[in-house]
TIRONU-872631 format. One line per 3 residues: their letters; for each residue y, x, z of N, C-alpha, C. Coordinates in steps of 0.05 Angstrom, whole numbers, plus 5000, padded with zeros to 4 digits. Each point is the difference from the previous one (the first is absolute). Last residue first. Example, Ala and Ser with C-alpha at 12.3 -4.5 7.8 and 13.67 -1.06 7.14 Angstrom:
% residues 2
sa = 4955,5257,5142,5024,5016,5001,5022,4985,5014 | 4885,5006,4999,5024,4982,5000,5024,5018,5000
***
This chain:
% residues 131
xxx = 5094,5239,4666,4986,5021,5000,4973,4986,5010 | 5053,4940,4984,5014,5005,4971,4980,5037,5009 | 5009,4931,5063,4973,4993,4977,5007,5017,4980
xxx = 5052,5023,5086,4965,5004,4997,4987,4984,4978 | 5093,4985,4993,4988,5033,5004,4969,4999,5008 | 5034,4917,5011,5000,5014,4974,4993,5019,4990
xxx = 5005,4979,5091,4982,4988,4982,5005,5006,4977 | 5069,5016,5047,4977,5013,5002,4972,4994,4996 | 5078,4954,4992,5002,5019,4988,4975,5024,5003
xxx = 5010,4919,5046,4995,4997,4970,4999,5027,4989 | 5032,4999,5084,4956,4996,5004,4996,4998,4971 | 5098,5010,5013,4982,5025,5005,4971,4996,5003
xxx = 5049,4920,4985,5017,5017,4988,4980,5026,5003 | 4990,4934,5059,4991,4995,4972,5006,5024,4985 | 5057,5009,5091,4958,5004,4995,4989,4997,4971
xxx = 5083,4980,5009,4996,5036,4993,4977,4997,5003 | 5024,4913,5008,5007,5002,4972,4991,5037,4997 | 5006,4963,5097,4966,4992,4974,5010,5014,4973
xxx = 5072,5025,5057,4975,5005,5019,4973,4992,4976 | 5077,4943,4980,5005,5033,4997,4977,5025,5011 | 5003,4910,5031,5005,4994,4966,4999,5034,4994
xxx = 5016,4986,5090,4967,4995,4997,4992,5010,4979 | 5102,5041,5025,4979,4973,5002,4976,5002,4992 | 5056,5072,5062,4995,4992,4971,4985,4972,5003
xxx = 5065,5075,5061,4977,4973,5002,4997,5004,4972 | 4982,5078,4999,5008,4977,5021,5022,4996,5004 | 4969,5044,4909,5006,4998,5030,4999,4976,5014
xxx = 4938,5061,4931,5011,4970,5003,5015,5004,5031 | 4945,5057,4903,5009,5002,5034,5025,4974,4995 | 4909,5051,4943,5014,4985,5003,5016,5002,5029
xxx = 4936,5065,4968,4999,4980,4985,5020,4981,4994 | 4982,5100,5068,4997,4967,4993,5014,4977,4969 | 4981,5107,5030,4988,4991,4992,4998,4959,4994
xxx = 5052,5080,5036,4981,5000,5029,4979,4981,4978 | 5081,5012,4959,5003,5027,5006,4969,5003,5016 | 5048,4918,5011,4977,5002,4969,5007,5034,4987
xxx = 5030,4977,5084,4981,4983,4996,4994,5000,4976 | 5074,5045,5021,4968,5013,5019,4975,4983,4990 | 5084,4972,4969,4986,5018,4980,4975,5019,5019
xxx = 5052,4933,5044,4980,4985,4977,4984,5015,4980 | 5063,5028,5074,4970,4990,5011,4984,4990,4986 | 5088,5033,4974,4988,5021,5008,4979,4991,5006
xxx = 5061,4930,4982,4981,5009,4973,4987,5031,5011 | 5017,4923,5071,5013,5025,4987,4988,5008,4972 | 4992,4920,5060,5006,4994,4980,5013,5029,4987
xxx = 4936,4957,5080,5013,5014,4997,5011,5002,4971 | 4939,4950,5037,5015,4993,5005,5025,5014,4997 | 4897,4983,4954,5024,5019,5009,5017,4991,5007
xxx = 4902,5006,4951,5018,4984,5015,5004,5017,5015 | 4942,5017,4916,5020,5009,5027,5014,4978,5005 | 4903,4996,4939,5026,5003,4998,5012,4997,5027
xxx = 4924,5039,4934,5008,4996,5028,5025,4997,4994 | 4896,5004,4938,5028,4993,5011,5014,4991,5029 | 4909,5062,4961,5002,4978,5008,5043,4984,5012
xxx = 4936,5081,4966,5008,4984,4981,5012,4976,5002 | 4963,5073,5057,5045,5008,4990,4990,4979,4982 | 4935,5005,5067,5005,4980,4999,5031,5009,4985
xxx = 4925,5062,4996,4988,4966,5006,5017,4981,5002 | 5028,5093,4988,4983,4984,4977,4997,4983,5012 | 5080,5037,5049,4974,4994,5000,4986,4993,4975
xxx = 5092,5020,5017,4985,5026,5004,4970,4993,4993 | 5052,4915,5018,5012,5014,4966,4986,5032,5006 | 4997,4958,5086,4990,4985,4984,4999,5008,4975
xxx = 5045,5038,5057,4979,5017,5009,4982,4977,4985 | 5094,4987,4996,4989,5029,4986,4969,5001,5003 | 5038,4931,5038,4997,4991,4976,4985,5028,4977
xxx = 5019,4995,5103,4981,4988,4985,5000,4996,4971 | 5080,5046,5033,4980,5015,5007,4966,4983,4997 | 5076,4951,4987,5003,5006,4979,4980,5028,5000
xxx = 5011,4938,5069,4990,4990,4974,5006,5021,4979 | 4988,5024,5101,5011,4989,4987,4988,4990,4975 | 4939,5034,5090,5009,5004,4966,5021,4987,4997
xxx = 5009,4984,5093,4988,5015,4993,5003,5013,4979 | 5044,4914,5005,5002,5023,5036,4968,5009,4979 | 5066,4957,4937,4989,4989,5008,4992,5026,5035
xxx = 5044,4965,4893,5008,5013,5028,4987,4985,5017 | 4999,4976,4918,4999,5050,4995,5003,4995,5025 | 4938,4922,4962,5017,5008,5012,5008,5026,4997
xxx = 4936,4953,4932,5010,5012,5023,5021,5001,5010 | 4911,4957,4927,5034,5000,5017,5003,5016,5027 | 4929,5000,4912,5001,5003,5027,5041,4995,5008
xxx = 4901,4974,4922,5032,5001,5007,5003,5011,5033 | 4919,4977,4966,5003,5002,4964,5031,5013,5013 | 4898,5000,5043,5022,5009,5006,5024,4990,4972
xxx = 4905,5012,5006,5005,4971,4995,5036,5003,5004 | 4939,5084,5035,5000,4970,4981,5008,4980,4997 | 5014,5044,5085,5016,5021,4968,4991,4981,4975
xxx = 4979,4987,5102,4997,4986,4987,5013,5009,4972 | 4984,5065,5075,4975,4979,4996,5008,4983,4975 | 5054,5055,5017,4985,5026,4996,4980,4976,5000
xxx = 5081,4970,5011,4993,5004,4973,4972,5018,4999 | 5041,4970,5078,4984,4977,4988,4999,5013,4978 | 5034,5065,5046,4969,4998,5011,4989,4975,4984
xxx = 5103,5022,4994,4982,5009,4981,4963,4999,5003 | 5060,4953,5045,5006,4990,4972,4973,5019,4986 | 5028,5015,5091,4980,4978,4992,4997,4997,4976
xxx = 5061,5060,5013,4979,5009,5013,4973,4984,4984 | 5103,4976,5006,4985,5019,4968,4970,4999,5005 | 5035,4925,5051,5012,5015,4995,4974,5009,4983
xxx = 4975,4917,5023,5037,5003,5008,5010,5024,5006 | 4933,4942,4927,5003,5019,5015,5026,5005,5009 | 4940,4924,4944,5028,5008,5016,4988,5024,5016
xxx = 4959,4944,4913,5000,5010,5017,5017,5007,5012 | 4980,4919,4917,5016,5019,5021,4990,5010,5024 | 4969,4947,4900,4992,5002,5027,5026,5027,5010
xxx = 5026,4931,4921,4978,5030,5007,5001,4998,5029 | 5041,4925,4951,4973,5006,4997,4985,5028,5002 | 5087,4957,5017,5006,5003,4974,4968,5012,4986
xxx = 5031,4982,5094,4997,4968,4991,4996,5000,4955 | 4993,5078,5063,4974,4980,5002,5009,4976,4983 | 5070,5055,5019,4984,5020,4983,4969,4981,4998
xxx = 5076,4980,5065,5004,4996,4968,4980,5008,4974 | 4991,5006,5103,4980,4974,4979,5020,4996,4981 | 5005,5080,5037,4972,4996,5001,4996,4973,4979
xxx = 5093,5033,5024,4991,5008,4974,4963,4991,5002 | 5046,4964,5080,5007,4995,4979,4991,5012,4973 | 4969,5043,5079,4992,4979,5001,5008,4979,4978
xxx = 5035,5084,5024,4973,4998,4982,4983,4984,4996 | 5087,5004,5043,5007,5006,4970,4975,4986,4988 | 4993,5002,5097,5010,4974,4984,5004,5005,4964
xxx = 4974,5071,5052,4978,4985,5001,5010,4974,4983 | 5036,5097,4994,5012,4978,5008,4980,4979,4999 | 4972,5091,4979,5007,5000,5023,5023,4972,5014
xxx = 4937,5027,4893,5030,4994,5013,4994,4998,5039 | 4945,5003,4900,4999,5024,5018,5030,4994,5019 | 4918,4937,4924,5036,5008,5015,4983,5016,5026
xxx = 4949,4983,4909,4998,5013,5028,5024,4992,4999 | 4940,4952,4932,5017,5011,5001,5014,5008,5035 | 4909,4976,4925,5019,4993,5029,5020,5012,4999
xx = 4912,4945,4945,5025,5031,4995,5018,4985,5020 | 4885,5003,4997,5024,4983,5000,5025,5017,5000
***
């Protein structure tokens, strides 16, 4: 089944993007920092299609998970996109300097949130039929 990981330390955040992301028919996992995030990928990595993250978070940050995600064969194919409350373009280009995909600040809406999800699970699909 294709899931998609949130990695956020705001429970309520993760609680909203959870059942935005269900109501649009992929299963959602939550992890509430880098750590965890990364141990569910070491078990559940298949099926895996998207990962949302937080950059700020108490321990790994997001954009130090993201690197250590994009370093990896097993899971750099897999899209990540940053959430951020921070709006510096120095933290954005860390962030896709660190490998991420896409990046969204906070607040942001739902509409916007799905339309990048679609957007990057399509796209990547493609790519894998087209290799």
């Amino acid at each position: 089944m294709e899931h998609i990981l949130i990695i956020d330390d705001d429970k309520e955040l993760c609680t909203l993007m959870k059942k935005c992301v269900e109501k649009e028919g992929w299963f959602a996992m939550v992890a509430h920092n880098g750590l965890e995030g990364l141990k569910f990928l070491d078990e559940y990595r298949e099926g895996c299609v998207l990962i949302i993250l937080d950059v700020m978070m108490p321990g790994i940050d997001g954009i130090e998970c993201c690197r250590r995600l994009k370093s990896e064969l097993q899971t750099c194919h897999i899209p990540v996109i940053l959430l951020t409350a921070c709006s510096l373009d120095e933290q954005r280009i860390q962030g896709y300097d660190g490998g991420a995909d896409s990046y969204i600040s906070k607040p942001f809406s739902s509409q916007l949130l799905l339309a990048r999800v679609r957007n990057l699970i399509d796209s990547h699909r493609r790519l894998k039929q087209f290799f």
